[in-house]
C-alpha positions in Angstrom: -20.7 44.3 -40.1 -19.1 42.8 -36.9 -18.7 38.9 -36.8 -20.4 37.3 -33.9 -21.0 34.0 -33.1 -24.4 32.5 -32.1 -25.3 30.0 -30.0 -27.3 26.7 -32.0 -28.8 25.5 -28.6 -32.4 26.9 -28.7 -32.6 27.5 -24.6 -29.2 29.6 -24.8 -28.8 31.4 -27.9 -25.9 33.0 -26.6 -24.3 35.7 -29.1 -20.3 36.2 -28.8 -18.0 38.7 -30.4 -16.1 37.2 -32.6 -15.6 33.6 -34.0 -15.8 30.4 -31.2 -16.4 27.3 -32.1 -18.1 26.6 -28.9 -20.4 28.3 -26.6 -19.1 30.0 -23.5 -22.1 29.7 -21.4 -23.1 26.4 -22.7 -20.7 24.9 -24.6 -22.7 24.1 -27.3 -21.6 24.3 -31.0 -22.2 28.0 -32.4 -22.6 29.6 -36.0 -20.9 32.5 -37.1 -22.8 35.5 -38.2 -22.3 34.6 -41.9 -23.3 31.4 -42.1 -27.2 31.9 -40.2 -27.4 34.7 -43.1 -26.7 31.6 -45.5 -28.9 29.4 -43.6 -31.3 32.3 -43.8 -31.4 33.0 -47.1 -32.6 29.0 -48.2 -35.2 29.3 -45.8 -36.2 32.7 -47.3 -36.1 30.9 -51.0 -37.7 27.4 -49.5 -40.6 29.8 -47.8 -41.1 31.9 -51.1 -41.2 28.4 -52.9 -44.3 27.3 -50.9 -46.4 30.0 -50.6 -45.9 30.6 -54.1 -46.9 27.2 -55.2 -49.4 26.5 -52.9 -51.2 29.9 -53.2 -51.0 29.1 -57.0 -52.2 25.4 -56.7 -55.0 27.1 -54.0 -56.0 29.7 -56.5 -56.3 27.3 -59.3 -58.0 24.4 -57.6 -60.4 26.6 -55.1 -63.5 27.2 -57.5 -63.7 23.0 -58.8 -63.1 21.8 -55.1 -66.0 23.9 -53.5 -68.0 22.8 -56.7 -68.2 19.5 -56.3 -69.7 17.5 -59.1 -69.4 20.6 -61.2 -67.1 20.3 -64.3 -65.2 23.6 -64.2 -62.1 24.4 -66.7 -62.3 20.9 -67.9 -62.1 19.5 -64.1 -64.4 18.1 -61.6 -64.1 17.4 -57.9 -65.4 13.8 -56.7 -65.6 14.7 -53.0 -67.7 16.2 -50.6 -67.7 20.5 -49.7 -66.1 19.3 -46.3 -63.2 17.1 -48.1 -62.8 20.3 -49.8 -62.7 22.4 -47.0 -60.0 20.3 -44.9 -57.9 19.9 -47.8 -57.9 24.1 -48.4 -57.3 24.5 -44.8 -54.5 22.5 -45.7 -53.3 24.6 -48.2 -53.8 27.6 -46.4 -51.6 25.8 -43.4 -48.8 25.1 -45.7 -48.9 28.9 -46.9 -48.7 30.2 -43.3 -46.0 27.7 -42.8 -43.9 29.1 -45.8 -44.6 32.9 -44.6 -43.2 31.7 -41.3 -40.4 30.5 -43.1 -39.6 33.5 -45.2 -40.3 35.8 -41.9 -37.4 34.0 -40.3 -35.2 33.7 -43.5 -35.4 37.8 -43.7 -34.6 37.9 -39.7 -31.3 35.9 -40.4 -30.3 37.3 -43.3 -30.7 41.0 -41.9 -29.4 40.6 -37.9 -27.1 37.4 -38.4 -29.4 35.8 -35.8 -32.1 33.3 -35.3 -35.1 34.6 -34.2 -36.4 31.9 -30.9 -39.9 32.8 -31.2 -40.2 33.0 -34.7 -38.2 29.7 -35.2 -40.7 28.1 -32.5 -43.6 29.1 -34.4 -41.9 27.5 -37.7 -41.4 24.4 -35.7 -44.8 24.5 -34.3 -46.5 24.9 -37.7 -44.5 22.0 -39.2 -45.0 19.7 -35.7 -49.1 20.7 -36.6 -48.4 20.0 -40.4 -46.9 16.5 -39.7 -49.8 15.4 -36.9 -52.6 16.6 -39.2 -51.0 14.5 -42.1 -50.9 11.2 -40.0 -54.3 12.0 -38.6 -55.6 12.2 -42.2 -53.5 9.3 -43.7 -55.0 7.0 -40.9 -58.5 7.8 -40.5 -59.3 8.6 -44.0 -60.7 5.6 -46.4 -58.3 4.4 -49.4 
């Protein structure tokens, strides 16, 4: 494999033969080649973390939260079908999130690259993560 240095800035992302420390187009800091496949490869194991644990607590917790009231497998759910409903969307957002994740983990670790679009969709989906979080930390009763 040929060493190449990439561009960190996300409106460059300028890719150089060889190792540079610093951009040639923007001067901005670069990484070689090797170290986005590191960087890659904990995203691809923090991505198969989350959709593995959140489609586990998902599976698990599905049937009692859409049963409210209903003790099932020695558990009942106190809220209402719609608190049930946001917090599975939820879920199911955090799981998208982590397949975002590994998507872009496997594009590092296989071209040495970040992706842009892939990595703004990541960002997106955590930015939509964090605002839906506040929302529901501040308009929700204690």
């Amino acid at each position: 494999m040929t060493k190449t240095s990439s561009c960190y800035n996300l409106t460059c992302g300028h890719v150089e033969p060889g190792t540079v420390a610093l951009c040639p187009r923007c001067g901005s800091r670069t990484r070689t080649s090797r170290s986005i496949r590191i960087l890659g490869g904990i995203l691809l194991a923090i991505g198969l973390f989350l959709v593995g644990l959140m489609g586990a607590v998902t599976i698990n917790m599905a049937p009692t939260m859409l049963s409210p009231g209903e003790t099932i497998d020695g558990s009942t759910f106190t809220g209402t079908v719609e608190e049930a409903k946001l917090f599975l969307g939820l879920f199911g957002l955090v799981i998208v999130f982590g397949i975002a994740a590994i998507v872009n983990g496997l594009w590092q670790l296989i071209t040495g690259r970040r992706n842009r679009i892939v990595l703004f969709i990541t960002l997106a989906l955590a930015a939509l993560l964090y605002a839906i979080g506040y929302f529901l930390y501040y308009t929700l009763p204690a």
